[in-house]
N, C-alpha and C positions, 0 to 999 in steps of 0.2 A: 504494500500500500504506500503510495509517493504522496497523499496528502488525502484531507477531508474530503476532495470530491472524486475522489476512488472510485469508481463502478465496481458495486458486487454481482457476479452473475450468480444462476441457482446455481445453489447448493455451497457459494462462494468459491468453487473449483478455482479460480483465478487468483483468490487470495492463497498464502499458503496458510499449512495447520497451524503455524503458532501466529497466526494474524488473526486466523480465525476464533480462538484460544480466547485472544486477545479480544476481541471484538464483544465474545461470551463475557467477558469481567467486564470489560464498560459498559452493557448493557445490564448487568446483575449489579453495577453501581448506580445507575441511575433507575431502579427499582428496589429501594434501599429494601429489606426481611429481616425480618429476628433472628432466622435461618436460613444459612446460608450452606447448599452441601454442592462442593467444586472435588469433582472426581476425574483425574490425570490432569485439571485441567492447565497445567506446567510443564507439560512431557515435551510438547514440542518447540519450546520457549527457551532462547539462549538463557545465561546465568545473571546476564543484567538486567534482561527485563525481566526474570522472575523476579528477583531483588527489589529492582524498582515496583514490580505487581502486588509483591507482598506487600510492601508500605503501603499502597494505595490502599488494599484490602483491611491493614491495618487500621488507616485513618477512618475507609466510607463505614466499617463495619465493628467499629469499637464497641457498639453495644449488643452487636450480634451474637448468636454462638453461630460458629463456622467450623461445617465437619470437611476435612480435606483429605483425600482418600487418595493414597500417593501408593508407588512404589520407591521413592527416593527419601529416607529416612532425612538426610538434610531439607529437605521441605519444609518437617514441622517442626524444626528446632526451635522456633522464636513463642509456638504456641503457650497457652497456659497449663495443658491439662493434654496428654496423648494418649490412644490406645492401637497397641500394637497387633493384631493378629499376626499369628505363626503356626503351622501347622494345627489351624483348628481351634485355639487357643490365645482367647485374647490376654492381653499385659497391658494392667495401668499404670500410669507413673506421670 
């Protein structure tokens, strides 16, 4: 995406995944919820703009609870509260 007036075709084929990622979190910003559940949705997003995605999610959703459903354990490092499933078996901490 080169700027705001970006054409999306369907299905955003033209944007890539982590544009589209991306697109997913400003739209679930400017629809503020108590509950917030974002599942991969950082897989295809370099290290900076998750970095910078997290703070945003940080700031729009301070008073949310946000379940974030990773395979990359550095993901919810900054969390308050994590549960980890493994083999069947969840771990709180």
């Amino acid at each position: 995406m080169a700027n705001l007036e970006a054409e999306l075709s369907d299905n955003g084929e033209n944007w890539s995944l982590g544009e589209r990622q991306m697109l997913c979190l400003a739209r679930a910003v400017l629809r503020p919820s108590r509950i917030v559940v974002l599942d991969e949705s950082f897989s295809a997003v370099d290290q900076s703009n998750q970095s910078a995605l997290l703070n945003v999610l940080d700031t729009a959703f301070r008073d949310s609870t946000i379940f974030l459903i990773t395979h990359r354990l550095d993901d919810v490092l900054q969390f308050d509260n994590i549960l980890v499933m493994q083999e069947g078996r969840a771990h709180y901490g």
